[in-house]
C-alpha positions in Angstrom: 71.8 114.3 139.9 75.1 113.8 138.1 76.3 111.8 140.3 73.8 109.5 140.2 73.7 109.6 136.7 77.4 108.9 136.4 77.2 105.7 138.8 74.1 104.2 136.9 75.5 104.2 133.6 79.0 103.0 135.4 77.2 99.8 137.0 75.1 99.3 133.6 78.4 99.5 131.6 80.4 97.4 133.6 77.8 94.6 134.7 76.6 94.3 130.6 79.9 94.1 129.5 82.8 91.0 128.6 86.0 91.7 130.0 89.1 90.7 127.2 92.3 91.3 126.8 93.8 94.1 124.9 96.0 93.6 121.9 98.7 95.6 122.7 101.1 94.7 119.7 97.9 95.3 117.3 97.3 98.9 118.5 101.1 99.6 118.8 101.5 97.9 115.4 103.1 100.8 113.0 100.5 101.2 110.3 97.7 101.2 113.6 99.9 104.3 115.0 100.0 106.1 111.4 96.5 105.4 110.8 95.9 106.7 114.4 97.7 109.9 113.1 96.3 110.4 109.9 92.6 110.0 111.8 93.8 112.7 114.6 95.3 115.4 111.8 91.9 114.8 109.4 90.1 115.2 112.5 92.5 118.7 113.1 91.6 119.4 109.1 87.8 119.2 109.9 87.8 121.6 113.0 90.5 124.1 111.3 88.0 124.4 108.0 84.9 125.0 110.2 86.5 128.0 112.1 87.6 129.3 108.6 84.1 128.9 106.9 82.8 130.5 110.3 85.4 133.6 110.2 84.3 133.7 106.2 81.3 134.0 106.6 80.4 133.8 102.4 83.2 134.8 100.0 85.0 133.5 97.2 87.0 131.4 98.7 84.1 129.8 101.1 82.7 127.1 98.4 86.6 126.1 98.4 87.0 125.6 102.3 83.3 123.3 102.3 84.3 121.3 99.5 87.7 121.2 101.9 86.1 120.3 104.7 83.8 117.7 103.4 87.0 116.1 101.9 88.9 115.7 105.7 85.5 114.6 106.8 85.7 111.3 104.3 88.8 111.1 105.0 87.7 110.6 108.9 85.3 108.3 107.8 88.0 106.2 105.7 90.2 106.4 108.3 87.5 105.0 111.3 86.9 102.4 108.9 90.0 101.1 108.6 90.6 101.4 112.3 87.1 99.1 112.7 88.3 96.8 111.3 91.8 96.4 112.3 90.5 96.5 115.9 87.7 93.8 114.9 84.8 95.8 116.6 82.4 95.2 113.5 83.1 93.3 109.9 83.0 95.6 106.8 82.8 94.8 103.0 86.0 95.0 101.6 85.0 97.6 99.3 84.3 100.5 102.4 87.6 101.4 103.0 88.8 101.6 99.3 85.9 103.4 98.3 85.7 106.1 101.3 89.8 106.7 99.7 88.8 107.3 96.1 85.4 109.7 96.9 88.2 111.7 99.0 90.7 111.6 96.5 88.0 112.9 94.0 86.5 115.7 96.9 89.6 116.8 97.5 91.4 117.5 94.0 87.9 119.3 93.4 88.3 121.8 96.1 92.0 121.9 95.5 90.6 122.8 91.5 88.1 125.0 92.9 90.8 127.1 95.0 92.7 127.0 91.8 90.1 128.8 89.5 89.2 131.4 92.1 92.5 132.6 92.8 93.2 132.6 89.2 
């Protein structure tokens, strides 16, 4: 049943879709490689904050860690943006990518505030 499943979505993939050439120099380009990394260690952020929030499980700190977490998760969202539209798979307002920056910027400094006036 896999199998079959597997080759069906294969042959519909394949015969439904245009074959171009890849822009090697565009995803090799060095702010397409950092913004590949920045994506991959928000991504890292995201996962690391759910297995603390899981191992909290409540607590002071655990309000901290979601406002954390929802933080790496714009930033993941800012970051696939940018990567959109760098690769050209769908057009964007110019205002997405700056905005997604400024509510993480904002989310972030308020969990970082948040840690601050618990531990204190």
């Amino acid at each position: 049943m896999k199998t079959a499943t597997a080759i069906s979505v294969i042959l519909v993939t394949g015969a439904s879709s245009r074959v171009e050439a890849t822009n090697f120099a565009l995803i090799t380009s060095p702010p397409t490689l950092l913004n590949l990394a920045v994506l991959l260690l928000a991504a890292a952020g995201v996962v690391v904050g759910l297995q603390l929030l899981k191992v909290m499980r409540g607590g002071f700190l655990c309000r901290a860690w979601q406002v954390l977490g929802a933080g790496f998760g714009v930033l993941v969202l800012g970051q696939v943006s940018i990567l959109v539209q760098t690769f050209e798979i769908a057009a964007l307002p110019m205002w997405v990518t700056p905005a997604l920056m400024v509510i993480w910027a904002g989310i972030f400094f308020y969990g970082v505030f948040e840690t601050k006036r618990i531990l204190s």
